[in-house]
C-alpha positions as CSV (number, residue, x, y, z in Angstrom):
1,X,31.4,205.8,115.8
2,X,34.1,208.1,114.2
3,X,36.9,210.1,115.1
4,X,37.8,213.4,113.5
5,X,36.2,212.0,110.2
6,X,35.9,215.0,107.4
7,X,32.6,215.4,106.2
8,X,33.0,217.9,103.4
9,X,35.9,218.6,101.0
10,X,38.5,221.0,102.9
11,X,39.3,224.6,102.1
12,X,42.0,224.5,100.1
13,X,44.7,227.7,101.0
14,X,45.3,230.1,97.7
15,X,47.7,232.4,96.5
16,X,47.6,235.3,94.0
17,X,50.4,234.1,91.8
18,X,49.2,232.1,88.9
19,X,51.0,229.2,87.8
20,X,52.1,227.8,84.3
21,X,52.2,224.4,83.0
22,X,55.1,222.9,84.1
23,X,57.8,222.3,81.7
24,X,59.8,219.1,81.4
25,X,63.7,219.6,81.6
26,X,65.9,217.6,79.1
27,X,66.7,214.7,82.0
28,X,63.3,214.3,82.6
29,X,62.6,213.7,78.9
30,X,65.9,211.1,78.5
31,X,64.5,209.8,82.1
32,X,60.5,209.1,80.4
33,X,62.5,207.6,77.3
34,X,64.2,204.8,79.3
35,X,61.3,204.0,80.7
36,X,59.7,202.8,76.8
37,X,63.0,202.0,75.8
38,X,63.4,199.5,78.5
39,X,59.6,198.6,78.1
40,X,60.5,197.8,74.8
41,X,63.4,196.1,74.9
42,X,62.4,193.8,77.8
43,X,59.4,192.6,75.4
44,X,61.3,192.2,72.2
45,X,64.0,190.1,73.8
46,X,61.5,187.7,74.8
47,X,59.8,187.7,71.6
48,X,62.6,187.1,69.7
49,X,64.7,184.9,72.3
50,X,63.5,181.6,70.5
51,X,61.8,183.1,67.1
52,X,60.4,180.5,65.2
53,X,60.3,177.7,68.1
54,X,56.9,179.7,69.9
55,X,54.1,177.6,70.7
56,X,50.8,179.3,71.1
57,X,51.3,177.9,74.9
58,X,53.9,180.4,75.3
59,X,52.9,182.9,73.7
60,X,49.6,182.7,75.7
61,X,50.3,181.2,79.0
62,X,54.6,181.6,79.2
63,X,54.5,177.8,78.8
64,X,53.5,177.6,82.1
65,X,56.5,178.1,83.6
66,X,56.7,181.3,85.4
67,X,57.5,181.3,89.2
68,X,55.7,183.4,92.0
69,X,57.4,186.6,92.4
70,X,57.4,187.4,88.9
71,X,53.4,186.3,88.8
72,X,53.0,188.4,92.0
73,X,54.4,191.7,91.0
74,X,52.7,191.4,87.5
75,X,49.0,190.9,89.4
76,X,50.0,193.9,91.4
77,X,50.6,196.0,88.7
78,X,47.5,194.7,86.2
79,X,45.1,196.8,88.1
80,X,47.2,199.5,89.7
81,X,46.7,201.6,87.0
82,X,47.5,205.6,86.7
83,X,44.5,206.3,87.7
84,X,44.6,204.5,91.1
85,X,48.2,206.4,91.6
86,X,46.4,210.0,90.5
87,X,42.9,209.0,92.4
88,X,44.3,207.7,96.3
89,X,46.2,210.8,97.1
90,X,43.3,213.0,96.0
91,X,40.9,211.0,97.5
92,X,42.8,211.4,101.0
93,X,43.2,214.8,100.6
94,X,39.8,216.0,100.4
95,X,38.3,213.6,102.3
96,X,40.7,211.9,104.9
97,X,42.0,209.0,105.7
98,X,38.8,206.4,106.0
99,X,39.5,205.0,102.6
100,X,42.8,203.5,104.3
101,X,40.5,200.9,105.9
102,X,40.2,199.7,102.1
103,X,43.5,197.7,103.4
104,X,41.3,195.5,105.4
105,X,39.8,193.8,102.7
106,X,42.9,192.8,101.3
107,X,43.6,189.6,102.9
108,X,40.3,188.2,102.4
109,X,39.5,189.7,99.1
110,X,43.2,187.0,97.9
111,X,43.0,184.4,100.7
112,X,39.5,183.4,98.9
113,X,40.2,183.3,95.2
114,X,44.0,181.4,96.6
115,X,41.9,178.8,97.8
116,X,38.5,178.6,96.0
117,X,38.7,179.8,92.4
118,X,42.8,178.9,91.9
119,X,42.4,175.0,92.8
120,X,39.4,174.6,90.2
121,X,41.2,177.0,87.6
122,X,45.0,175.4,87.9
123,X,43.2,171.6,88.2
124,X,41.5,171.9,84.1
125,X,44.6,173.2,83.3
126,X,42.3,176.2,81.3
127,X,44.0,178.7,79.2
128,X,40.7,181.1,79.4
129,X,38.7,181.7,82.3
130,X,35.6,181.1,80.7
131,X,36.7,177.5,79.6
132,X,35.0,176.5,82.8
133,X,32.1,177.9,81.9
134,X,31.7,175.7,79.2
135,X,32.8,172.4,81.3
136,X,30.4,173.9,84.0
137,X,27.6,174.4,81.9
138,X,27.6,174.6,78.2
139,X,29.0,176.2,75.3
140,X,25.9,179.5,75.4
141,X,27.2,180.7,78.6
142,X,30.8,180.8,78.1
143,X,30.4,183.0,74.9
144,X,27.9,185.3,77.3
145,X,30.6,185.1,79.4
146,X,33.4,186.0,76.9
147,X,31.6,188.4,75.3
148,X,30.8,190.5,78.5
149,X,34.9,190.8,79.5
150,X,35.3,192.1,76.2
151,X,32.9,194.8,76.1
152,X,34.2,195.5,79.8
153,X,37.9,195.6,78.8
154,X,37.4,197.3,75.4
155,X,35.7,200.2,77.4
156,X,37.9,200.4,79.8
157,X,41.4,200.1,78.2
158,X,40.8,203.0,75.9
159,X,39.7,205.2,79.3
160,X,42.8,204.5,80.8
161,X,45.0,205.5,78.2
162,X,43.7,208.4,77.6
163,X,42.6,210.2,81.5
164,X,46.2,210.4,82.4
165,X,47.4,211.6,79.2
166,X,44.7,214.4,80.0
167,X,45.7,215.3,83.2
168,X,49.2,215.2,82.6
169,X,49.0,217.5,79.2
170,X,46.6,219.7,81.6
171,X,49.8,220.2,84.2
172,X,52.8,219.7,82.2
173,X,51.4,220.8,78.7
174,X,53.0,217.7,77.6
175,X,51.2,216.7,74.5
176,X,48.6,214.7,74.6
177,X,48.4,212.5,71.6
178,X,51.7,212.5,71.6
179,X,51.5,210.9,74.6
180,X,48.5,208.6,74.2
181,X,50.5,207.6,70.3
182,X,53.6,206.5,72.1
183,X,52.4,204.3,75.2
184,X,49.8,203.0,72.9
185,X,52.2,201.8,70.1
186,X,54.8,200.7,72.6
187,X,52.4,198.3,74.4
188,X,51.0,197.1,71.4
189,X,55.2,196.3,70.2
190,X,55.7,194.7,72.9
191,X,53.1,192.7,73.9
192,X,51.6,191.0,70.7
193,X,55.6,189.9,69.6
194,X,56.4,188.7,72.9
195,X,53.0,187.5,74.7
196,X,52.4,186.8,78.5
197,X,56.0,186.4,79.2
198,X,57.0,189.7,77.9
199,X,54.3,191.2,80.1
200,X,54.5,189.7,83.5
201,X,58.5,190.7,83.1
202,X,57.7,194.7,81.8
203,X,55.3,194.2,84.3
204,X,57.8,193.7,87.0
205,X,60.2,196.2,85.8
206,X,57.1,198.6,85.7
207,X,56.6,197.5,89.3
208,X,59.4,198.9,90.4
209,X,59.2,202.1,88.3
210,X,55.9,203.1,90.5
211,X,57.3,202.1,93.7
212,X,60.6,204.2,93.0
213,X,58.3,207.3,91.8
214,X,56.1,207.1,94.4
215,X,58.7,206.6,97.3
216,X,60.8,209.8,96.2
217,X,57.4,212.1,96.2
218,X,57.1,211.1,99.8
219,X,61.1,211.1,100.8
220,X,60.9,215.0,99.1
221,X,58.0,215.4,100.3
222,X,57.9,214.7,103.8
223,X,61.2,217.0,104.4
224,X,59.8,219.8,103.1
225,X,56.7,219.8,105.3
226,X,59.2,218.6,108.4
227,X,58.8,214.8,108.4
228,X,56.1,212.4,108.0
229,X,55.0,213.0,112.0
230,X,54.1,217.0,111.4
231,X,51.9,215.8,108.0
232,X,49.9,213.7,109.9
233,X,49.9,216.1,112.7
234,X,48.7,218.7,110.3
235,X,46.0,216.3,108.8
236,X,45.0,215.7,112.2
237,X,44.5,219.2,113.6
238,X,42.0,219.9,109.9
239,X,39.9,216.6,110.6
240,X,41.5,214.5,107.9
241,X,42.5,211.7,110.2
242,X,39.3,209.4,110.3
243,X,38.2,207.0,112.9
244,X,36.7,203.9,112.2
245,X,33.3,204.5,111.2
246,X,30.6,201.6,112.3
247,X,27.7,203.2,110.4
248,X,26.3,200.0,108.8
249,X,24.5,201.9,105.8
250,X,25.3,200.6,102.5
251,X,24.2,204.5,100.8
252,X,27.1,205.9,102.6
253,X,30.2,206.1,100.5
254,X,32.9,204.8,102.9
255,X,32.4,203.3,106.3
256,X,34.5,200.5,107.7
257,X,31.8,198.1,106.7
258,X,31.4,198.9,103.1
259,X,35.6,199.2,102.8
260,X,36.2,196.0,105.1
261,X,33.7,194.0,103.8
262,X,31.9,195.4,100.6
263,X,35.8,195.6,99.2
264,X,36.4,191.7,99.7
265,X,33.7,191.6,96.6
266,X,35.4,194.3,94.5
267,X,38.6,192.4,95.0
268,X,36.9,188.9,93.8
269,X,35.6,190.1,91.1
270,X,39.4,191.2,90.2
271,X,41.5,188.9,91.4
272,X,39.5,185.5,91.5
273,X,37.7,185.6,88.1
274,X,39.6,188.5,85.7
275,X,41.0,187.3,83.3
276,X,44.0,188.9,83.1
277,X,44.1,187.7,86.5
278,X,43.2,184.3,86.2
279,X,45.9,183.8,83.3
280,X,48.8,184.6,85.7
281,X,48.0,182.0,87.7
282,X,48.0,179.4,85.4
283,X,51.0,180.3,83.4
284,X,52.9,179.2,86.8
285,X,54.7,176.4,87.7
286,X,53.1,174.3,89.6
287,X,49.5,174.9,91.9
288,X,51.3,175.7,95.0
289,X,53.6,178.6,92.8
290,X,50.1,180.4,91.7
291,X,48.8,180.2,95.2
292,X,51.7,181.6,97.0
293,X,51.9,184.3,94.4
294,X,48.3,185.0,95.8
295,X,49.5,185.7,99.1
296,X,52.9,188.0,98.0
297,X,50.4,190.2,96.8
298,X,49.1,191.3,100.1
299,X,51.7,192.7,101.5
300,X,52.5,194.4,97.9
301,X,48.9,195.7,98.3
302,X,49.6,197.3,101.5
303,X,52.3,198.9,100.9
304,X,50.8,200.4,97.9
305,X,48.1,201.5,99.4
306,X,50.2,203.1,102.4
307,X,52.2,204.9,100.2
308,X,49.5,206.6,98.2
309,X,47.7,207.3,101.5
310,X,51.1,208.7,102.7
311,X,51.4,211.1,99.3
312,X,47.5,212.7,99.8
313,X,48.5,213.7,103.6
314,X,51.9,214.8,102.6
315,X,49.9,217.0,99.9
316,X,47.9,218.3,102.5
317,X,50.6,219.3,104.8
318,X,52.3,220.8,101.9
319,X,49.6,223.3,100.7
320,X,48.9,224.1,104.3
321,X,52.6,225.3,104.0
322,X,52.5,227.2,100.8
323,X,48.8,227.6,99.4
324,X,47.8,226.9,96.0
325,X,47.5,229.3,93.0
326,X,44.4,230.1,92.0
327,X,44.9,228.1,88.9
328,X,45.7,224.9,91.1
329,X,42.7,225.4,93.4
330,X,40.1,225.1,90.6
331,X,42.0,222.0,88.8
332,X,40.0,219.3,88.7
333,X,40.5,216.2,91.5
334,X,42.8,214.4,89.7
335,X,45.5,217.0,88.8
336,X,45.7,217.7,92.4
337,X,48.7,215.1,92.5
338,X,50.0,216.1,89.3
339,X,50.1,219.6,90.2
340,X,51.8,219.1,93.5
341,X,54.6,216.8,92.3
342,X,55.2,219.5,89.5
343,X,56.0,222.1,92.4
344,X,57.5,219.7,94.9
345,X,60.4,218.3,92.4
346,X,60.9,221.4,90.5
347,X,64.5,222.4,90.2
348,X,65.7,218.7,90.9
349,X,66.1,217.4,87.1
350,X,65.3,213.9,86.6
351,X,62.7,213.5,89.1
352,X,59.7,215.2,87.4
353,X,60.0,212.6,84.6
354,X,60.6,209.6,86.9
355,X,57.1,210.6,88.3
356,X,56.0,210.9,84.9
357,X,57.4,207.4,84.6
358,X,55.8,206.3,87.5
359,X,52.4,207.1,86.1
360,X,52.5,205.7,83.0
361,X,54.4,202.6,84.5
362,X,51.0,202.3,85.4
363,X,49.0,202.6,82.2
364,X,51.7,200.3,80.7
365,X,50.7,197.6,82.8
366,X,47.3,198.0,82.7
367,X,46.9,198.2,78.8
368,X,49.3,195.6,78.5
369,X,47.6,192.9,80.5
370,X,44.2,193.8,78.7
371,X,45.6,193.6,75.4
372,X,47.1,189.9,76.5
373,X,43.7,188.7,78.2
374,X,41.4,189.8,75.5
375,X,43.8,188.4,72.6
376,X,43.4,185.3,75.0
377,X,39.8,184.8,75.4
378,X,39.4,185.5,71.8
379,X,41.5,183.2,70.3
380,X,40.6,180.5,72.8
381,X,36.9,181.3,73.6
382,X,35.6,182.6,69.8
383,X,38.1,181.0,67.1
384,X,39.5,178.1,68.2
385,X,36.3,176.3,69.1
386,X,35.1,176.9,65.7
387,X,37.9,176.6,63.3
388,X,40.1,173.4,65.9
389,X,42.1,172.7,62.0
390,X,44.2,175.9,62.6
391,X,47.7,174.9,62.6
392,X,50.3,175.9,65.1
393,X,52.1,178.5,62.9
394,X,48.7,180.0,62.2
395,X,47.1,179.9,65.7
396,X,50.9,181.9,66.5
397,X,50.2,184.5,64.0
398,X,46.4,185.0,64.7
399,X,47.5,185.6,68.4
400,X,50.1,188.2,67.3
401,X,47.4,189.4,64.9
402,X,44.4,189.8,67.2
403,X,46.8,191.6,70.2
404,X,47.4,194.5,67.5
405,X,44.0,194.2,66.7
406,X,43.6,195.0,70.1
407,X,46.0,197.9,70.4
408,X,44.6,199.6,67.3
409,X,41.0,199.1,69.1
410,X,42.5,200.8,72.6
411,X,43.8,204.0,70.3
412,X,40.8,204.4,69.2
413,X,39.1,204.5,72.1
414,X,41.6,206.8,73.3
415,X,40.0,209.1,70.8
416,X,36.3,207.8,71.6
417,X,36.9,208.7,75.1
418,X,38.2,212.2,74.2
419,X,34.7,213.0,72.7
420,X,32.7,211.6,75.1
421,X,32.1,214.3,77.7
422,X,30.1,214.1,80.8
423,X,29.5,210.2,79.1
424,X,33.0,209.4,79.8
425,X,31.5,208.7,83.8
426,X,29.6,206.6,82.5
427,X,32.5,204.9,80.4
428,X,34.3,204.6,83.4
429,X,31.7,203.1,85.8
430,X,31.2,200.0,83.5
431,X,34.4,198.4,84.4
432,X,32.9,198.1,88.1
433,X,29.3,197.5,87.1
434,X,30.4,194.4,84.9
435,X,33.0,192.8,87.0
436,X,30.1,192.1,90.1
437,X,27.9,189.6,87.8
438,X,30.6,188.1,86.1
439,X,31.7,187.5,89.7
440,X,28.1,185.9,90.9
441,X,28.3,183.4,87.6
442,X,31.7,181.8,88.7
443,X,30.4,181.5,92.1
444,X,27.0,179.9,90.8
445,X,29.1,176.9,89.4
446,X,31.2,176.7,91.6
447,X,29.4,176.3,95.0
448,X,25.7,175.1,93.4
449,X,25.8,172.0,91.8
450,X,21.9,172.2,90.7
451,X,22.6,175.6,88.8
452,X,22.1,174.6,85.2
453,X,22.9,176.5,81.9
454,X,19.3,178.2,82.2
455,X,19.5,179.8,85.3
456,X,23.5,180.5,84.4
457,X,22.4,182.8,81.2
458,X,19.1,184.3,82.7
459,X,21.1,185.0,86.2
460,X,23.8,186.5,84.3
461,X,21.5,188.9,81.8
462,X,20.0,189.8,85.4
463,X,23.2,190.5,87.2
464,X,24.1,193.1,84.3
465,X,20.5,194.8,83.9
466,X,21.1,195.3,87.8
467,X,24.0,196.5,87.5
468,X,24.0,199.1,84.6
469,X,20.3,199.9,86.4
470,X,22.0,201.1,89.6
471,X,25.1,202.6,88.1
472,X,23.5,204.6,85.0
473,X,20.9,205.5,87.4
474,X,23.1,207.0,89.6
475,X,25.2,209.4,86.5
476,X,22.0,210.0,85.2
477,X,20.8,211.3,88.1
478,X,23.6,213.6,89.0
479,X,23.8,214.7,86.5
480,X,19.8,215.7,85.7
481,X,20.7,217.7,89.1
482,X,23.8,219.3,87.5
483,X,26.1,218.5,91.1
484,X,28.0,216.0,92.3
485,X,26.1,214.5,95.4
486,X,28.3,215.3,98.7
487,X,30.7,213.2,100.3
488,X,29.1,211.3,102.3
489,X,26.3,210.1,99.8
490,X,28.6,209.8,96.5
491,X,28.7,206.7,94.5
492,X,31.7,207.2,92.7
493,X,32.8,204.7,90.3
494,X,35.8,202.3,90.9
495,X,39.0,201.8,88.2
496,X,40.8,198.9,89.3
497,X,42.6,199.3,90.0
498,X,38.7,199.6,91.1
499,X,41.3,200.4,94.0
500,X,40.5,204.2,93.5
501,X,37.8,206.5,93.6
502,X,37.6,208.7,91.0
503,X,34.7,211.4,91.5
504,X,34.7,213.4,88.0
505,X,34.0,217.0,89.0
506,X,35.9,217.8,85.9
507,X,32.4,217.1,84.4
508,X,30.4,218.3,87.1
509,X,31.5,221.4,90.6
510,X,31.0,219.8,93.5
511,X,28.8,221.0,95.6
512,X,26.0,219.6,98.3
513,X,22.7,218.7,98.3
514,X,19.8,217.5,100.2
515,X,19.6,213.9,101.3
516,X,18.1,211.7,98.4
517,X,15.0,209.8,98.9
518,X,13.3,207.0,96.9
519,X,15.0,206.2,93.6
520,X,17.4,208.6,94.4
521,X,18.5,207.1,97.4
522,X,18.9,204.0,96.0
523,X,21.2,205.0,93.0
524,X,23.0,206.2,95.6
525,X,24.3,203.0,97.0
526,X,28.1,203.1,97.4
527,X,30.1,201.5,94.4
528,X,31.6,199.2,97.2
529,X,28.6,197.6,97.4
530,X,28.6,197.3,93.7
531,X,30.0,193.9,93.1
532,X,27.9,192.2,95.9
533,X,24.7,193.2,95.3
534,X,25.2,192.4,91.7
535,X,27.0,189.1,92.1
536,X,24.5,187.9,95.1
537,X,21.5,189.3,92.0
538,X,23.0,186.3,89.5
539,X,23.5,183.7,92.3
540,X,19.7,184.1,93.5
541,X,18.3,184.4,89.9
542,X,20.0,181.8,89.1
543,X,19.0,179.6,91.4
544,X,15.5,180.4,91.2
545,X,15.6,179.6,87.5
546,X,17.3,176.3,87.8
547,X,14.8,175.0,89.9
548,X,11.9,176.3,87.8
549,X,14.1,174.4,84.9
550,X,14.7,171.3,86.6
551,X,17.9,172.1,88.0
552,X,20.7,169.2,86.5
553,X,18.3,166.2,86.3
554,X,19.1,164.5,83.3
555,X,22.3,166.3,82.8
556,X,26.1,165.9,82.7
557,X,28.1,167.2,85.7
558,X,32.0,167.4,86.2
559,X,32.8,167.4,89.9
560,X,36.1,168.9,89.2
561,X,34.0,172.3,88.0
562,X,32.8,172.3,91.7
563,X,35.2,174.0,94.5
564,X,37.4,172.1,96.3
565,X,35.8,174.4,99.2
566,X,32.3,172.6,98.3
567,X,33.4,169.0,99.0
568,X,34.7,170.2,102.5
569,X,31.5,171.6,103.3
570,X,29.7,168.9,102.5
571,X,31.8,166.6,104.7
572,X,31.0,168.6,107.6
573,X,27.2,168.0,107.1
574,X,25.0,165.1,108.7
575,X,25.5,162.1,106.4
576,X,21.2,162.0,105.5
577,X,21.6,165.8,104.9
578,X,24.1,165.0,102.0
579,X,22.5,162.2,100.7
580,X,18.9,164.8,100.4
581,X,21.5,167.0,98.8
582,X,22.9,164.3,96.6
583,X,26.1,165.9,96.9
584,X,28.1,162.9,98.5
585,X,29.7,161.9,95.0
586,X,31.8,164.7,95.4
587,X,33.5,164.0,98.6
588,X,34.9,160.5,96.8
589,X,36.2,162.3,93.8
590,X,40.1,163.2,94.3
591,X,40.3,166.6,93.1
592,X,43.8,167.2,94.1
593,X,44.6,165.7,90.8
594,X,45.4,167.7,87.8
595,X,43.4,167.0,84.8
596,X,43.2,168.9,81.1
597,X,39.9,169.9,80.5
598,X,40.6,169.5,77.7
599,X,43.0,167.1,76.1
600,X,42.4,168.0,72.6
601,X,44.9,171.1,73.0
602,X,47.5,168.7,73.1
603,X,47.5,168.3,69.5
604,X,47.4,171.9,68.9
605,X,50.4,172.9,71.2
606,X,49.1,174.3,74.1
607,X,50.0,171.8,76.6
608,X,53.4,171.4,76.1
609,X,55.7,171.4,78.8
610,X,56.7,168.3,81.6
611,X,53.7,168.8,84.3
612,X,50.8,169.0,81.0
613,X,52.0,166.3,80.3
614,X,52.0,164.0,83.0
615,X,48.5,165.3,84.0
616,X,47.5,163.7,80.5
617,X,48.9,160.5,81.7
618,X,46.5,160.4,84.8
619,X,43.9,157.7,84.4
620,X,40.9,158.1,86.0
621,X,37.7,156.3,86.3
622,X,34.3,156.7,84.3
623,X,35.9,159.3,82.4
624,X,33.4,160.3,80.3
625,X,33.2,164.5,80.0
626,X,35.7,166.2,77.6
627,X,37.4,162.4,78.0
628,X,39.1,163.2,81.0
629,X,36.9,163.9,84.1
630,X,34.9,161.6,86.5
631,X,31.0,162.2,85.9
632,X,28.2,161.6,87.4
633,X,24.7,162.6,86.7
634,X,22.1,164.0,89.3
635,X,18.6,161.9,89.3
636,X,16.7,164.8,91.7
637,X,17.9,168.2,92.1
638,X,17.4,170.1,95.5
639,X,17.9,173.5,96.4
């Protein structure tokens, strides 16, 4: 049942005066300058506070020592990229408020990975994510694993540099390379000299960039529309307030079900196996420090999310109040916000460009933490395994090396992306197809125990022809049709963010059609659903192919690869059940007890610090995996 829910995109109220760009005052240029300049600084001072005393453990991880607010406002701002701050506000004012219920996944969609996929993680002491593949399974599916976040990042980073850039030289006729040149060379400065340090702490300062530019749009806002009661009150009276829609479809874009519980797998997939993600947990101090970073996300979350609801009804209200140009009313979705802050802070210097800060606060973060995580998983996940002789100096400057490899890559797909036309959807969508099998691999290891490297590869290959099945499907399509499917049916694509919806009639008007059938109606499930159709497509494949396999008989298995979560289960089950399961070796292993996975980094400087160390001194029993891990070996495998 709804209330008031919109079911088409409103009218939007024109004028006839045509408007020009906007143009930037000299405060709002000095304003958009401190902003890199303070970027930049804050990285460079931790590069070169202790030059030529780095270990590749601080570069990489900030030798684990980081504490849980910095961690928390960092893994807020990874994925609350520019587009998420363009996309909400246009999202709620076209089609009202039911993406607010996005909100309710939050808790879930951190409570999990805080207590599931951090234990196991922080416990191996991993620098890269996809270590545990290879303690879980073997060496094969950790590359597989590697080498899909790669081709998921690369894609992505480039995108996100460049769509804001777009819109904003589209508003402001601020230029565009220009633009892309400078945030692309700044991030690039700053984060290959000073590492993950460096950018959990411009993170932070970025952090509070977007929550200052944000917050004025709304303060401005809101009294020139007569307070934040009369926005909602003119929301309300045009159908924009949504109830809470029970419709248990998964092909309709947003219901309570697909936001509440179809979101708690979006947010897995970025905060429980990401990489950039994962890394901020383990650079923190101690277990209990990365988990409780976890949970100061939520309320971060909510507020972010309020606040960019809050900017799309205060939009509304505005042009209800004084209609759009023509010019504005055929802009494409995500200029809407662009456009409106350009006529809401015009003639009050300083605030256009702290916007403009705002914005590409968030592209900073974003393209920052993708250049640290793929410099990561590279240098731990394809070069060290293969060349272990490297010496610390060198593994320092292959680090440094590979993260402006990185940047270099993220220009020029900056360009890429500007040639890509109607592909650039596609571009896009990949972020969110990717992140749902990657997703369903982790949980294979983690909660099966007879999933072997077989069924990890085969269910992972499967995952991903799902996956890019559904979602090119769907662009394809669309755009065969030559419209954008109406609201109710979309499947727009996520950018985490995948906290935004993005739907790109700047390729394509939007306009309705008929109700798809067949195929059709199938590509049109909602991107929501995305990451657990996929994920729940590895886990099942998987499965199926272990058992065909064998499962583990006659193989190695490290209990501490298995969640924490598992063991508990098990104990809850009839003692005959867990000896038919064979799982009862689990429940007597202590895996409260930090262990390296793998020791050998000792020698090559990445476990450093105090707590690394005393975890090395831990002795354990029938240690015989990666010499540092209990073992034991299945005889039958069950399902």
């Amino acid at each position: 049942m709804s209330v008031g829910v919109s079911t088409s995109t409103p009218l939007l109220p024109t004028s006839d005066t045509d408007v020009v760009t906007s143009a930037f005052s000299l405060v709002d240029y000095v304003v958009f300058a401190l902003l890199l300049v303070l970027s930049l600084a804050i990285g460079l001072y931790h590069a070169f506070r202790g030059w030529g005393r780095h270990t590749v453990g601080q570069l990489l991880m900030a030798d684990r020592k980081m504490g849980c607010l910095p961690v928390a406002l960092s893994l807020l701002a990874t994925f609350q990229s520019a587009v998420a701050i363009l996309g909400v506000p246009s999202e709620i004012y076209r089609f009202g408020t039911q993406y607010w219920f996005l909100g309710c996944c939050y808790f879930l969609g951190l409570v999990i990975p805080a207590h599931v996929f951090i234990p196991v993680f922080y416990r191996l002491h991993l620098t890269s994510a996809y270590e545990y593949l290879e303690l879980r399974f073997n060496k094969a599916v950790r590359i597989c694993g590697t080498v899909t976040f790669i081709f998921q990042m690369v894609i992505y980073m480039g995108v996100v540099l460049y769509a804001p850039s777009l819109a904003l030289n589209a508003v402001t006729g601020f230029d565009l390379w220009l633009s892309v040149l400078t945030l692309g060379i700044v991030c690039t400065i700053y984060t290959a000299l000073g590492g993950l340090k460096a950018v959990i702490w411009t993170d932070v300062f970025q952090t509070l960039v977007m929550f200052l530019g944000q917050l004025v749009v709304i303060i401005v806002g809101s009294t020139r529309v007569g307070g934040l009661g009369n926005a909602w009150e003119v929301a309300s009276q045009h159908g924009l307030i949504s109830g809470i829609e029970l419709n248990p479809d998964p092909f309709v874009r947003h219901t309570f079900w697909t936001l509440a519980f179809g979101g708690v797998f979006m947010m897995l997939s970025l905060y429980g196996v990401n990489q950039a993600q994962v890394q901020r947990y383990l650079s923190s101090r101690t277990e209990k420090a990365a988990i409780l970073s976890c949970y100061a996300v939520f309320p971060c979350q909510q507020v972010v999310l309020c606040m960019s609801c809050l900017i799309g009804l205060v939009m509304f209200a505005y042009y209800q109040k004084y209609p759009m140009s023509s010019q504005q009313a055929q802009a494409a979705p995500d200029q809407f916000v662009l456009y409106f802050v350009m006529d809401l802070l015009k003639g009050l210097p300083g605030l256009p460009g702290l916007f403009v800060a705002c914005l590409f606060s968030g592209s900073l973060s974003t393209i920052s933490s993708a250049f640290n995580s793929l410099a990561t998983v590279t240098m731990e996940d394809l070069i060290r395994p293969w060349f272990p002789q490297f010496s610390e100096v060198q593994a320092i400057m292959l680090s440094r090396i590979l993260a402006f490899g990185y940047g270099l890559l993220c220009l020029g797909m900056a360009y890429i992306s500007s040639q890509m036309g109607p592909v650039l959807q596609a571009a896009l969508s990949i972020f969110g197809m990717v992140g749902g099998p990657l997703l369903g691999l982790f949980c294979l290891g983690m909660f099966f125990p007879c999933a072997n490297p077989p069924g990890a590869i085969v269910g992972l290959l499967a995952g991903l022809v799902m996956a890019f099945w559904i979602g090119i499907g769907s662009i394809v399509t669309k755009m065969a049709f030559g419209v954008a499917p109406s609201p109710s049916n979309i499947s727009s694509f996520s950018l985490p963010s995948n906290l935004t919806t993005v739907a790109m009639t700047t390729l394509m008007p939007s306009t309705t059609r008929s109700r798809p059938t067949g195929l059709q109606r199938f590509y049109s499930l909602s991107y929501l659903w995305y990451s657990a159709h996929n994920s729940t497509t590895v886990i099942v494949v998987g499965l199926i192919v272990s058992w065909l396999t064998g499962g583990m008989r006659g193989r190695t298995l490290n209990p501490r690869t298995i969640s924490p979560v598992f063991s508990r289960l098990v104990d809850l089950l009839p003692l005959s059940c867990q000896k038919r399961l064979h799982c009862k070796s689990y429940s007597q292993v202590d895996l409260s007890v930090d262990t390296p996975a793998f020791p050998e980094k000792m020698s090559n400087g990445m476990l450093k610090n105090s707590r690394d160390k005393e975890a090395m001194a831990v002795p354990e029993e029938g240690s015989a995996h990666q010499g540092s891990s209990p073992t034991f070996i299945l005889q039958e495998t069950s399902l």
